[in-house]
TORKOL-4160 file (C-alpha; in steps of 0.2 Angstrom, whole numbers, padded with zeros to 4 digits, m for minus):
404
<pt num="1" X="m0085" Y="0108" Z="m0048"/>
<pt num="2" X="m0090" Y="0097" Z="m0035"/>
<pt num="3" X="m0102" Y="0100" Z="m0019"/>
<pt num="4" X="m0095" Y="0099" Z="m0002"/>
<pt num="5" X="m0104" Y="0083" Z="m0002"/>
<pt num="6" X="m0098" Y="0076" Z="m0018"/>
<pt num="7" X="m0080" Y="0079" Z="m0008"/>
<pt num="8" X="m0085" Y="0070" Z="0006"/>
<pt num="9" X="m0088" Y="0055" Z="m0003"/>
<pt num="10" X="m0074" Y="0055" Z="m0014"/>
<pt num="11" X="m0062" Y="0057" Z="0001"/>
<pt num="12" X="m0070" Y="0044" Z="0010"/>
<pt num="13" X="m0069" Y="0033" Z="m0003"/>
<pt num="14" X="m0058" Y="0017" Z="0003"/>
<pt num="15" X="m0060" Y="0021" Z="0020"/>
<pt num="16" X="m0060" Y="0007" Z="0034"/>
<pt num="17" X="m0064" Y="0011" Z="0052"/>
<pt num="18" X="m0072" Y="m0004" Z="0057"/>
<pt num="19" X="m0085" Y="0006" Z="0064"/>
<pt num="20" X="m0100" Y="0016" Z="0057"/>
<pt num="21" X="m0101" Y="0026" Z="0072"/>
<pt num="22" X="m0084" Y="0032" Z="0070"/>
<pt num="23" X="m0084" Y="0036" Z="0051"/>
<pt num="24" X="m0098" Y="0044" Z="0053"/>
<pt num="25" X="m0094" Y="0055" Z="0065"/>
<pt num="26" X="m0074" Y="0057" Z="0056"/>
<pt num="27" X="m0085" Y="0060" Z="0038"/>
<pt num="28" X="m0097" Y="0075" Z="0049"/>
<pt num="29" X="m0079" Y="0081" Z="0054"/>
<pt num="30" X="m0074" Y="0084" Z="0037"/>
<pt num="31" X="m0090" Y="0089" Z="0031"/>
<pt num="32" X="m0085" Y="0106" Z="0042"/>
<pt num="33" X="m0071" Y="0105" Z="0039"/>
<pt num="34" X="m0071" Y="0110" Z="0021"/>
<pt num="35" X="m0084" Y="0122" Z="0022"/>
<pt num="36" X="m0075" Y="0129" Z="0035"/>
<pt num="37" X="m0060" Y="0132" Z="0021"/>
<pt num="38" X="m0071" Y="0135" Z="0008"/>
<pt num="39" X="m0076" Y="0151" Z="0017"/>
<pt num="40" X="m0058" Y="0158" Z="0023"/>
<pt num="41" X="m0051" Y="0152" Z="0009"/>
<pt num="42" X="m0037" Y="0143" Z="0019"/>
<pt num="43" X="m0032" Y="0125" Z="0010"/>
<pt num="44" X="m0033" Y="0110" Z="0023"/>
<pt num="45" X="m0016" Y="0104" Z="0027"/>
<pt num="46" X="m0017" Y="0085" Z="0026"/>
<pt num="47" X="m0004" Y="0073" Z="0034"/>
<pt num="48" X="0002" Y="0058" Z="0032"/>
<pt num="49" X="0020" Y="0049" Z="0039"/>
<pt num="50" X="0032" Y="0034" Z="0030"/>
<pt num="51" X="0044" Y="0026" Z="0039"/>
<pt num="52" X="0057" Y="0020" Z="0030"/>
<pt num="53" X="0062" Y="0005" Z="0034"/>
<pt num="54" X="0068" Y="m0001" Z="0016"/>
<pt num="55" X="0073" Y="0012" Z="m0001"/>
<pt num="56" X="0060" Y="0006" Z="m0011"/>
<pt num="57" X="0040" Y="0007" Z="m0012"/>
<pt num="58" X="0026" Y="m0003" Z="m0020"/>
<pt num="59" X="0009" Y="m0001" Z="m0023"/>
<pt num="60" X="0004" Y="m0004" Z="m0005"/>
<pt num="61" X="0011" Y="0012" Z="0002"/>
<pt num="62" X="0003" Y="0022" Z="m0012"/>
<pt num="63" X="m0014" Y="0018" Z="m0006"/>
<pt num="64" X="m0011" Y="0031" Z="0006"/>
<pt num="65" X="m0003" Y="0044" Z="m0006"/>
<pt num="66" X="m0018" Y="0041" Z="m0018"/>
<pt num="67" X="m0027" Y="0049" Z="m0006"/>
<pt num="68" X="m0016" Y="0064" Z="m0001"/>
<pt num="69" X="m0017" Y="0069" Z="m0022"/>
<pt num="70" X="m0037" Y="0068" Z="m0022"/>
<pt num="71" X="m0033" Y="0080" Z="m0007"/>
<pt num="72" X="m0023" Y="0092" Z="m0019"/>
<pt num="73" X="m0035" Y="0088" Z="m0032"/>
<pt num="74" X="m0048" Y="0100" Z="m0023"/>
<pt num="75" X="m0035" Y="0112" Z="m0018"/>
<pt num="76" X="m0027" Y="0107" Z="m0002"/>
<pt num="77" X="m0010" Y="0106" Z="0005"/>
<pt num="78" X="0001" Y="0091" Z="0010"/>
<pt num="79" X="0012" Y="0086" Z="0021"/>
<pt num="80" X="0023" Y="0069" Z="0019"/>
<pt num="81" X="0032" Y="0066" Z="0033"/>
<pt num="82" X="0049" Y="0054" Z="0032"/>
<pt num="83" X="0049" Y="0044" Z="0048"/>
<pt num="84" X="0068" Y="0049" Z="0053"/>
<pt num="85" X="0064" Y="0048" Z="0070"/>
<pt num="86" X="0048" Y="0036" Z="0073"/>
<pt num="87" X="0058" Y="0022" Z="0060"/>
<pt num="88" X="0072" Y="0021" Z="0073"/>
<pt num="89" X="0057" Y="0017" Z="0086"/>
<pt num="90" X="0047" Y="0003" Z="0076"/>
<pt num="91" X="0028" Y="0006" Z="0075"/>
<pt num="92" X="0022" Y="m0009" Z="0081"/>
<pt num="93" X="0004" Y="m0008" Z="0075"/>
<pt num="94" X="0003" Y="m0021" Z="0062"/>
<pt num="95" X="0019" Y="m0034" Z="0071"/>
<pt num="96" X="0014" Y="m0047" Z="0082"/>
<pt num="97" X="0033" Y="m0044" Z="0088"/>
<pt num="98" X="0046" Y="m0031" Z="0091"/>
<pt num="99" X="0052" Y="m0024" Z="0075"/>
<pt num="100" X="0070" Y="m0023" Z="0073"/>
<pt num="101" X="0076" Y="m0003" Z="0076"/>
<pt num="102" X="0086" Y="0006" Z="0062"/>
<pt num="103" X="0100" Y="0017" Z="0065"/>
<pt num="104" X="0097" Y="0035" Z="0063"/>
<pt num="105" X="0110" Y="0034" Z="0044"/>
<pt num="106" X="0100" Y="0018" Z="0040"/>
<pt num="107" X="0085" Y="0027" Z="0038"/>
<pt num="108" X="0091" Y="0043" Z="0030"/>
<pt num="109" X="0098" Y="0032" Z="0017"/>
<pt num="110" X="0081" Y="0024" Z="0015"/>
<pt num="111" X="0073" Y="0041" Z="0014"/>
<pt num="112" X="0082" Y="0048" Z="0001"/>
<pt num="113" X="0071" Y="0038" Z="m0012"/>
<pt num="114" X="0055" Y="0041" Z="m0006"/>
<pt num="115" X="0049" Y="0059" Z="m0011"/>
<pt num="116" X="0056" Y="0056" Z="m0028"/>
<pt num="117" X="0044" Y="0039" Z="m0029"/>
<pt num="118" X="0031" Y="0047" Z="m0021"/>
<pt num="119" X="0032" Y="0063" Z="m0033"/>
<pt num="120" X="0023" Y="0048" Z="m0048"/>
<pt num="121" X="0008" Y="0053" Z="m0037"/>
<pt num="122" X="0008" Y="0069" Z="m0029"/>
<pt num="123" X="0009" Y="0086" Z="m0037"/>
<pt num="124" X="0027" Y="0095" Z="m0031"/>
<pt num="125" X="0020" Y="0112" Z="m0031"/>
<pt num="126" X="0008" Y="0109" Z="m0015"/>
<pt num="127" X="0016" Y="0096" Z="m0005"/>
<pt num="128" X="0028" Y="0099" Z="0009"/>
<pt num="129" X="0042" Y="0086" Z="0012"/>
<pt num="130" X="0046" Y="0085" Z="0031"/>
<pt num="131" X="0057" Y="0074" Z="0042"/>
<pt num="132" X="0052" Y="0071" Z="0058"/>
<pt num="133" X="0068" Y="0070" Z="0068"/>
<pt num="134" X="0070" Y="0089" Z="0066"/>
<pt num="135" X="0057" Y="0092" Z="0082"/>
<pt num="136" X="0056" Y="0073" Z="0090"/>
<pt num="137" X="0071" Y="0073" Z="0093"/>
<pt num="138" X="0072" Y="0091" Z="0103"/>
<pt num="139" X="0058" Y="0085" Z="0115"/>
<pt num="140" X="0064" Y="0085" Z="0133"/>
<pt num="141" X="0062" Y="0072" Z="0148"/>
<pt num="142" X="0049" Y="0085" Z="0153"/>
<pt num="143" X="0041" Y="0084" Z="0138"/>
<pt num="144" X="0039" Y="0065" Z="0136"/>
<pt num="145" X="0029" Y="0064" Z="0154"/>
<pt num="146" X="0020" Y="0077" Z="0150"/>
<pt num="147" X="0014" Y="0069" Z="0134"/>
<pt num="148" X="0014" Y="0052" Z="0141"/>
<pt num="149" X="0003" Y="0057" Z="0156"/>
<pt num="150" X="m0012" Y="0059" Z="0144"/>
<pt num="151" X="m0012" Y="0040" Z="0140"/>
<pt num="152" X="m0015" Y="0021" Z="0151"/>
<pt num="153" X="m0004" Y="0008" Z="0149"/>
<pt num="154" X="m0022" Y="0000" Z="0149"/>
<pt num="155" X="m0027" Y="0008" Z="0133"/>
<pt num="156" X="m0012" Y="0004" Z="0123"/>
<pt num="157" X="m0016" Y="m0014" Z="0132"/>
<pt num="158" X="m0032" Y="m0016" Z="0123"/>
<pt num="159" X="m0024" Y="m0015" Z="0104"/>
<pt num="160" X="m0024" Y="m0031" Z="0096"/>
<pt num="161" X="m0006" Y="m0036" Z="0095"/>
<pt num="162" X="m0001" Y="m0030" Z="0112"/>
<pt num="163" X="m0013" Y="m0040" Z="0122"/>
<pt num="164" X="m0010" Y="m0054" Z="0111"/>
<pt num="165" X="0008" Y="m0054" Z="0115"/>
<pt num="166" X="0005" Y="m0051" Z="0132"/>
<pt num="167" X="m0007" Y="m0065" Z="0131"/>
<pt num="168" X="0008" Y="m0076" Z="0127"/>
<pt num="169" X="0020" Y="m0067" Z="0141"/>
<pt num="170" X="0028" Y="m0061" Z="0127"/>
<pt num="171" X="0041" Y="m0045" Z="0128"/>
<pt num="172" X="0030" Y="m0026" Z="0124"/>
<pt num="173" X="0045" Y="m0015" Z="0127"/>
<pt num="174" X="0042" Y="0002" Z="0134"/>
<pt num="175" X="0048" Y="0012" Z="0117"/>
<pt num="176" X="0035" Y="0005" Z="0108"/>
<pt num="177" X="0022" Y="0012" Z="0118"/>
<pt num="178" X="0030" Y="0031" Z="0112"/>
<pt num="179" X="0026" Y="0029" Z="0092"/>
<pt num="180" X="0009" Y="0035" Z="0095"/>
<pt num="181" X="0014" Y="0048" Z="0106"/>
<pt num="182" X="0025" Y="0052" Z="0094"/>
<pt num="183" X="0015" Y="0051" Z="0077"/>
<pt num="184" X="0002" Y="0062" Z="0086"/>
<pt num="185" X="0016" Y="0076" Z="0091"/>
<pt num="186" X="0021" Y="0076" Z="0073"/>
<pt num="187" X="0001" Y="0079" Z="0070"/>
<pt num="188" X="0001" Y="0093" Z="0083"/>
<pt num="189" X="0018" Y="0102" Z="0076"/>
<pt num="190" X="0013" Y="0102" Z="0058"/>
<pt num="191" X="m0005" Y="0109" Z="0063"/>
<pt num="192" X="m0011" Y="0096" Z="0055"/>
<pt num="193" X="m0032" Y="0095" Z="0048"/>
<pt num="194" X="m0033" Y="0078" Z="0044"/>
<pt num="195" X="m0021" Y="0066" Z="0043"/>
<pt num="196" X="m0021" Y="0051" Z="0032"/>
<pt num="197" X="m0018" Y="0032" Z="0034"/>
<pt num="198" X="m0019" Y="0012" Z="0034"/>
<pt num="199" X="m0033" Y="0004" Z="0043"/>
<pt num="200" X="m0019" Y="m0004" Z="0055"/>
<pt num="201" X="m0015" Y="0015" Z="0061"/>
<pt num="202" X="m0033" Y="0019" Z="0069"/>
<pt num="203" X="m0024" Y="0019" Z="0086"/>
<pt num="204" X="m0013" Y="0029" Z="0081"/>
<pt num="205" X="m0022" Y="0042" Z="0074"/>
<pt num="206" X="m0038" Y="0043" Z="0083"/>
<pt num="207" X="m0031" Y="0042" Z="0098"/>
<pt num="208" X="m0015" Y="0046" Z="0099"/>
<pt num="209" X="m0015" Y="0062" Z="0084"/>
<pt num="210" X="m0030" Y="0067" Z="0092"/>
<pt num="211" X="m0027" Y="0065" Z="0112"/>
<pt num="212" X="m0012" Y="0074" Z="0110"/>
<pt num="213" X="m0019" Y="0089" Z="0098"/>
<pt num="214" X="m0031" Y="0093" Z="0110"/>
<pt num="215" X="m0019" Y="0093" Z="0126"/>
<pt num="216" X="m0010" Y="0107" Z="0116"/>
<pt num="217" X="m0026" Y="0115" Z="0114"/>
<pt num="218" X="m0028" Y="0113" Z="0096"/>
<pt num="219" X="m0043" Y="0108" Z="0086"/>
<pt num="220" X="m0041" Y="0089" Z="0082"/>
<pt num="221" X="m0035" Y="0084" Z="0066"/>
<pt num="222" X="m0048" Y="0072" Z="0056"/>
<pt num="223" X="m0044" Y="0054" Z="0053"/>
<pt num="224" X="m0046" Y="0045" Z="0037"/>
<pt num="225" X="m0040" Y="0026" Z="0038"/>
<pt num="226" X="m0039" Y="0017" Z="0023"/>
<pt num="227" X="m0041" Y="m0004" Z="0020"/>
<pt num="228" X="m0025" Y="m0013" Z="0016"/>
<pt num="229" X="m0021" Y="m0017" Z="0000"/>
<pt num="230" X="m0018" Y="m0037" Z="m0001"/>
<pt num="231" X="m0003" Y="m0043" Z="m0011"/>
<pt num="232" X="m0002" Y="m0051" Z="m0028"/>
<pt num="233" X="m0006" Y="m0066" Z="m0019"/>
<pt num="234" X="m0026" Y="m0060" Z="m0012"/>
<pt num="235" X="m0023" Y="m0065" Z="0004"/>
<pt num="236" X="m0011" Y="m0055" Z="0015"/>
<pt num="237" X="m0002" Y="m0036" Z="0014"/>
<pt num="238" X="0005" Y="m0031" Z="0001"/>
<pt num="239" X="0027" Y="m0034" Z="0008"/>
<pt num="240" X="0043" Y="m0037" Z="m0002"/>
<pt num="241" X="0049" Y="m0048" Z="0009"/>
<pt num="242" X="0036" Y="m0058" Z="0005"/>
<pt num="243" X="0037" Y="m0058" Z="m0013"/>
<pt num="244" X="0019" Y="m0054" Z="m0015"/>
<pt num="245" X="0022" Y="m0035" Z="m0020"/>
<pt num="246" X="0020" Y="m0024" Z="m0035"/>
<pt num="247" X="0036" Y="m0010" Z="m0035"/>
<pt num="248" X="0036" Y="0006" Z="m0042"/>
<pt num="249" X="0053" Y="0005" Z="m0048"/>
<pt num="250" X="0047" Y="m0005" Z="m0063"/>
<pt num="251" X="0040" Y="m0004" Z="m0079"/>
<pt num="252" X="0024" Y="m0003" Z="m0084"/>
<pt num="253" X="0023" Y="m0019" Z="m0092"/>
<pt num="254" X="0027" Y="m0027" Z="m0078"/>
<pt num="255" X="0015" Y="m0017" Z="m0066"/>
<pt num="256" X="0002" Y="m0021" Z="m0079"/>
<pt num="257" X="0007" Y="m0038" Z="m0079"/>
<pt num="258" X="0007" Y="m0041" Z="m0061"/>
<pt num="259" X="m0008" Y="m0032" Z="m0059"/>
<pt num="260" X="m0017" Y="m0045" Z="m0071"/>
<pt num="261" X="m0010" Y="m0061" Z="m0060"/>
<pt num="262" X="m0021" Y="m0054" Z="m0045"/>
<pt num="263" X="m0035" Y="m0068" Z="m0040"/>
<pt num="264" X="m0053" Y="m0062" Z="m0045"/>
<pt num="265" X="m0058" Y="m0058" Z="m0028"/>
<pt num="266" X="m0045" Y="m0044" Z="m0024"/>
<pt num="267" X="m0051" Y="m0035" Z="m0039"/>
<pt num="268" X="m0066" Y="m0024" Z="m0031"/>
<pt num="269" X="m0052" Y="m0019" Z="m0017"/>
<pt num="270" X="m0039" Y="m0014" Z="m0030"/>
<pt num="271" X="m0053" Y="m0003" Z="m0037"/>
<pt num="272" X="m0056" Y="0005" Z="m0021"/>
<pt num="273" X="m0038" Y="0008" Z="m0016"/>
<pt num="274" X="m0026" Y="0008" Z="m0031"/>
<pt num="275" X="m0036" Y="0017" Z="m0045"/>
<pt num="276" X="m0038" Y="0035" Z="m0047"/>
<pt num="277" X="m0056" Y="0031" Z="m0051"/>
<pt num="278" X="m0071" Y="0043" Z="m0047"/>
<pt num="279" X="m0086" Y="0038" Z="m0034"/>
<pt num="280" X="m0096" Y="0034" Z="m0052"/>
<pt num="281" X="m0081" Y="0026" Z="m0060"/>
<pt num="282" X="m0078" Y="0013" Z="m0045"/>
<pt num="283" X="m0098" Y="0010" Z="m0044"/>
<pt num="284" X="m0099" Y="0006" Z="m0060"/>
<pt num="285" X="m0085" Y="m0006" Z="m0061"/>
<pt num="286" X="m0093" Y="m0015" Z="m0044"/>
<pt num="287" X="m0110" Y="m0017" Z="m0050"/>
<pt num="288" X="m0102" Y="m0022" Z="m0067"/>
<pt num="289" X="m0094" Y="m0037" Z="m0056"/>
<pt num="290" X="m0108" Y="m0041" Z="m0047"/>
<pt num="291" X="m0120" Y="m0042" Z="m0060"/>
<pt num="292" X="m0109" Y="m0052" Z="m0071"/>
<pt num="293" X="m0111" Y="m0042" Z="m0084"/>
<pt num="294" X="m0093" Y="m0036" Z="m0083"/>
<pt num="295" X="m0083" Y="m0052" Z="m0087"/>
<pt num="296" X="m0066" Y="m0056" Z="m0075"/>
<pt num="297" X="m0055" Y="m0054" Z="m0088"/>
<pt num="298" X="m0062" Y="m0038" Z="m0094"/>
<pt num="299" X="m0064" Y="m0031" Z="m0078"/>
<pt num="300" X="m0046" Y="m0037" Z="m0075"/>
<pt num="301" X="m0040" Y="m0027" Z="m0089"/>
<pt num="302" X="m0049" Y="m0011" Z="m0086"/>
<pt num="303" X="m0042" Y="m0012" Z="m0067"/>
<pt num="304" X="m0024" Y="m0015" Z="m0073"/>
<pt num="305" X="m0025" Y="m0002" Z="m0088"/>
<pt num="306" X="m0033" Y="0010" Z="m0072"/>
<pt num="307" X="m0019" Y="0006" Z="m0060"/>
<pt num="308" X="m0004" Y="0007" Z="m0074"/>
<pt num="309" X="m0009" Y="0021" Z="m0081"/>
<pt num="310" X="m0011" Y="0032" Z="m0062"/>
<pt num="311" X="0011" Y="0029" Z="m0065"/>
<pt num="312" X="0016" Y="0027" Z="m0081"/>
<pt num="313" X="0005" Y="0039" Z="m0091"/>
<pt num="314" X="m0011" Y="0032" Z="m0103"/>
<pt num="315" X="0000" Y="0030" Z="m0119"/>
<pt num="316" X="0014" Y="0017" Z="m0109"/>
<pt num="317" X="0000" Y="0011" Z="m0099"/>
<pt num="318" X="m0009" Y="0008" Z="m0116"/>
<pt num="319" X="0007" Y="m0001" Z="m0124"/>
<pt num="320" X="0008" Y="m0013" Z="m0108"/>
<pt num="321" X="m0008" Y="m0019" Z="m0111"/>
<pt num="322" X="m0007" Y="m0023" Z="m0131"/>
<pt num="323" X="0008" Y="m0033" Z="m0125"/>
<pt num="324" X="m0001" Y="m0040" Z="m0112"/>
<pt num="325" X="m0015" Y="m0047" Z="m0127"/>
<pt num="326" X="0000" Y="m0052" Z="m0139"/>
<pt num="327" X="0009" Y="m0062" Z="m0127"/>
<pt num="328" X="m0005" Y="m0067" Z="m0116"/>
<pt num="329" X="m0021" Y="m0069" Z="m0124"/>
<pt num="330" X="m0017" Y="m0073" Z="m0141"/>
<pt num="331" X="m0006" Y="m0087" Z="m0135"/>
<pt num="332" X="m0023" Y="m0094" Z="m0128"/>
<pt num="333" X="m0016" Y="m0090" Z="m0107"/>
<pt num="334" X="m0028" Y="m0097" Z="m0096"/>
<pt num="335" X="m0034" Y="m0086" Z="m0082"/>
<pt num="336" X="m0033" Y="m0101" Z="m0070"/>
<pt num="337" X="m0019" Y="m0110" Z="m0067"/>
<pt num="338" X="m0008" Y="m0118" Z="m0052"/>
<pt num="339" X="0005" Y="m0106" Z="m0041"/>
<pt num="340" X="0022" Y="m0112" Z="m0035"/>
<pt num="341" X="0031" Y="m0099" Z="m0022"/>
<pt num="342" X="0048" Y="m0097" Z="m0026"/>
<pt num="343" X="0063" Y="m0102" Z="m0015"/>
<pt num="344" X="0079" Y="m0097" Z="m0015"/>
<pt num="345" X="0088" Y="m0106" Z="m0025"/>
<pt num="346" X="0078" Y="m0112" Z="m0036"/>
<pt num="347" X="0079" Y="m0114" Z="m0055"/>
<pt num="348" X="0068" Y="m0121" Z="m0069"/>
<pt num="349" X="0073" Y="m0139" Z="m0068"/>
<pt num="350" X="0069" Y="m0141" Z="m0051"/>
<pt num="351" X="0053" Y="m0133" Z="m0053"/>
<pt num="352" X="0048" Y="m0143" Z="m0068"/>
<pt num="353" X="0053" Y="m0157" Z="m0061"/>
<pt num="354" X="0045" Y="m0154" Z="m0044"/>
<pt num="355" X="0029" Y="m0148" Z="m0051"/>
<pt num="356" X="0028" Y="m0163" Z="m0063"/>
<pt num="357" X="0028" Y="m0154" Z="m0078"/>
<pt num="358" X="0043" Y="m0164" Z="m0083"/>
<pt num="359" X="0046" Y="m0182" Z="m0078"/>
<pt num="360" X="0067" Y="m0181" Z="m0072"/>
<pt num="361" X="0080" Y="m0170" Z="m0071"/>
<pt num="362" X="0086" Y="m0175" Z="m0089"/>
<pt num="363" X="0066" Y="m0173" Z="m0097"/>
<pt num="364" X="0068" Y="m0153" Z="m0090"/>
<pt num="365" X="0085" Y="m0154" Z="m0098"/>
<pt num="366" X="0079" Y="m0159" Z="m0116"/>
<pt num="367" X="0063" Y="m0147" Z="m0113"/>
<pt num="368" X="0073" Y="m0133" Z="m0112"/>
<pt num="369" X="0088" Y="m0141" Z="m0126"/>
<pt num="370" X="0072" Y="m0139" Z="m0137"/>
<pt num="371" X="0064" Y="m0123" Z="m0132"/>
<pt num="372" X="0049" Y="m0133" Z="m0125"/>
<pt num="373" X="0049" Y="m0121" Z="m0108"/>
<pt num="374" X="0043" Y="m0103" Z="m0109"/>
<pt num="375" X="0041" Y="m0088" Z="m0098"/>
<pt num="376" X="0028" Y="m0073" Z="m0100"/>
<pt num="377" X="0028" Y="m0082" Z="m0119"/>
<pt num="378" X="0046" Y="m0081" Z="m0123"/>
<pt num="379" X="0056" Y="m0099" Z="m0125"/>
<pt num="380" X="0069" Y="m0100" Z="m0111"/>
<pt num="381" X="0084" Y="m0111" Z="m0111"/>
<pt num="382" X="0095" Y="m0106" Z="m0097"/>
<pt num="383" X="0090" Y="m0116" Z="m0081"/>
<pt num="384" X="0096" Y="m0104" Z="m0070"/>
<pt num="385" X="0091" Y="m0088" Z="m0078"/>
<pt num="386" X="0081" Y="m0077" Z="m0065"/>
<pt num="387" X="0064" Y="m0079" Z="m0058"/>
<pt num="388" X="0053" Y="m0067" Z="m0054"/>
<pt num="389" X="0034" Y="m0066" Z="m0046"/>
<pt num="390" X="0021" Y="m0065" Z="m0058"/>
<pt num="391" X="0029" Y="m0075" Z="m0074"/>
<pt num="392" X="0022" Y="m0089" Z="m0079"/>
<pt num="393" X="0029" Y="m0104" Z="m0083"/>
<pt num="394" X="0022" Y="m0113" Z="m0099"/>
<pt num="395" X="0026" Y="m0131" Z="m0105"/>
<pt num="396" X="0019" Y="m0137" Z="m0120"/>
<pt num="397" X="0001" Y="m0129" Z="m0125"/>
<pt num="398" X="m0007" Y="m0135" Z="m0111"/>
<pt num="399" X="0004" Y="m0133" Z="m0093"/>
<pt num="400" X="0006" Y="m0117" Z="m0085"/>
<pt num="401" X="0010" Y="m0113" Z="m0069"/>
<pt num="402" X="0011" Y="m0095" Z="m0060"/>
<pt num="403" X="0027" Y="m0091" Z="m0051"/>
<pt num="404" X="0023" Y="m0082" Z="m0034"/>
C-alpha cells in the first residue's frame, strides 16, 4: 500500500503548471487532502469535463482520464462530466479564434459515445457520468452577475490567446468569457476535491473552479494540470482534424503501429502521459533514454507495448507487437525515413511520382502492375486504395516513405 506520499507523487506525475510555486502549493493541497480522507474514510470526489465537439476520442483526451483511474486506483470517486452545456459555448482556452458553437442535439449526439470509450480506462463501479446542462442551464440572469461579479474583464485579458487576439483587434465575444464561470459552477455543484485537466485549462481551474467555490463558501477544489500530449507527428496536439491522431476506436495493431511512427523525442512525454506506468517504471524508462543504455527502438517498443496494452489487454497488445517485428523489423524497416502529409485526394501514383520514388506516371503504373509498391509490408496494386496516417509506403528494398 502506498504512503500518502508515495500518492502524492504518483498523482502528480505528468503535471504541468508552468510554475513551481504553484505545484507546490497544489501538491501540499493534496498532501491534506488525502490524509484528510484517509482519516474520515470519505473517497475524494475527482472531476473532470469533455466537451464534445466530435463522436470520437483519441489518445490525447485520455491523458486526462488516465489520471481520473490512478484516482480510483487508491479508492476515490469520479466524476466525468459531458460538456452538454459548455460545448454549445466553446472554451476558448487553447483557439486563437472563436470556436464555432454546437447545437444543443449536436452535442448530445456526440456525447452518446464517450462514456462507453472512456469506460477502456475508467472503472464503471466508481465513476459518476454527468451532463452539465442539467444545472447550467437552470442558472438565472441573477445568478450570472452574481458569478460574474467575482471576475475583471482584465484577468480574463491577460490569458494568452485573448490578449493576443486583442493585440490584433480581433473579435473576444462576451460568451466566451462565461466557460470558465461555467467550468467552475460545474466544480462548485458537483462538490468537487480536485478536479483534473490539460495544461491549457490552468485558468480555468485555478481561477475560475476555485474563485467560484470559494464565493459559495466551499473549500476549493485542487487542481491538477497535465502536459499535452503531441500528436504522431512530435510537434503539435494531438487533433483529428489534423491527422496526427491515435483513435481509440481502432485496433491494437494499429495503436501499436502508430505509437511506434512517433519521432524519438516524444517518447519520454508519451511515458509520462499515456502509459499506466509507476513513478519507478517511468524513471526507469527516462534514465534508460538518457543514458543510452535503453536503445530507441527498444524503448519504442516497450512504450508502444505500455500504451496498447493500458486498451486492448496484454495478450492483444502482445499479438500487435509480434506483427509489428514480422512485418516491420524482419522486413529490415528503417527507423528513419522521409514523411509526406496526405492531401485529399491523393493516391499512390501521384505520391510516387511526386516524392520521386518512381520517375512518371506510367513507371508507378508498372510499379504497382508488378507488385513493386507496398504498404505496412503488404504489396498493393490498386492506386486508389485508401491511405491512412502512419503506413509506410515501401518501393523496392531501399525507399520508404512515412504517410502522415
Amino acid at each position: 500500500m502506498m504512503t500518502i506520499d508515495e500518492q502524492v507523487e504518483y498523482l502528480m506525475q505528468g503535471a504541468d503548471f508552468g510554475d513551481a510555486t504553484i505545484a507546490e502549493t497544489m501538491a501540499v493541497e493534496l498532501r491534506e487532502r488525502l490524509v484528510e480522507s484517509t482519516k474520515t474514510g470519505r473517497p475524494l470526489r475527482v472531476y473532470c469535463g469533455y466537451d464534445p465537439t466530435s463522436t470520437d476520442l483519441h489518445l490525447g483526451h485520455t491523458v486526462t482520464m488516465r489520471k481520473l483511474r490512478q484516482f480510483q486506483e487508491l479508492g476515490h470517486q469520479v466524476l466525468f462530466v459531458i460538456g452538454s452545456f459548455t460545448a454549445m459555448i466553446g472554451d476558448p482556452s487553447d483557439k486563437q479564434n472563436l470556436r464555432p458553437q454546437l447545437s444543443h442535439e449536436k452535442v448530445m449526439e456526440n456525447g452518446r459515445t464517450y462514456a462507453e470509450q472512456a469506460f477502456r480506462i475508467l472503472d464503471p463501479e466508481k465513476t459518476e457520468i454527468h451532463y452539465n446542462h442539467e444545472w447550467l442551464q437552470k442558472l438565472t440572469m441573477t445568478d450570472l452577475v452574481e458569478l460574474a461579479s467575482n471576475f475583471t474583464v482584465q484577468q480574463f485579458l491577460t490569458r494568452d490567446n485573448f490578449h493576443k487576439r486583442f493585440d490584433k483587434s480581433e473579435p473576444i465575444y462576451l460568451h466566451e468569457f462565461f466557460y470558465a464561470i461555467m467550468q467552475g459552477y460545474d466544480a462548485y455543484h458537483l462538490k468537487a476535491d480536485v478536479q483534473i485537466g490539460g495544461s491549457d485549462q490552468l485558468f480555468n481551474i485555478l481561477t475560475g473552479a476555485r474563485k467560484v467555490m470559494a464565493f459559495f463558501g466551499q473549500k476549493p477544489n485542487i487542481g491538477i494540470v497535465l502536459g499535452i500530449l503531441p500528436g504522431t507527428d512530435g510537434e503539435v496536439r494531438m487533433s483529428k482534424s489534423l491527422g496526427n491522431h491515435i483513435p481509440l476506436n481502432t485496433s491494437a495493431e494499429d495503436m501499436y503501429g502508430k505509437v511506434m511512427s512517433i519521432p524519438d523525442k516524444a517518447m519520454p512525454i508519451y511515458a509520462r502521459l499515456a502509459t499506466q506506468w509507476s513513478p519507478e517504471q517511468l524513471h526507469a524508462f527516462e534514465n534508460g533514454l538518457a543514458s543510452n543504455s535503453l536503445h530507441p527502438r527498444d524503448a519504442k517498443m516497450k512504450l508502444a507495448l505500455g500504451i496498447t496494452t493500458v486498451f486492448y489487454g496484454e495478450e492483444a497488445a502482445g499479438a500487435a507487437q509480434d506483427q509489428f517485428v514480422n512485418t516491420f523489423q524482419k522486413g529490415n524497416i528503417p527507423d528513419e525515413m522521409p514523411e509526406y502529409q496526405l492531401k485529399e485526394g491523393d493516391n499512390l501514383i501521384d505520391i510516387l511520382v511526386s516524392q520521386k520514388m518512381a520517375s512518371s506516371r506510367g513507371d508507378a503504373r508498372r510499379l504497382l502492375d508488378q507488385q513493386g509498391v507496398k504498404l505496412d509490408g503488404e504489396a498493393v496494386n490498386d492506386a486508389n486504395i485508401a491511405l491512412k496516417s502512419g503506413q509506410i509506403l515501401q518501393v523496392g528494398k531501399r525507399r520508404f516513405l512515412r504517410l502522415r
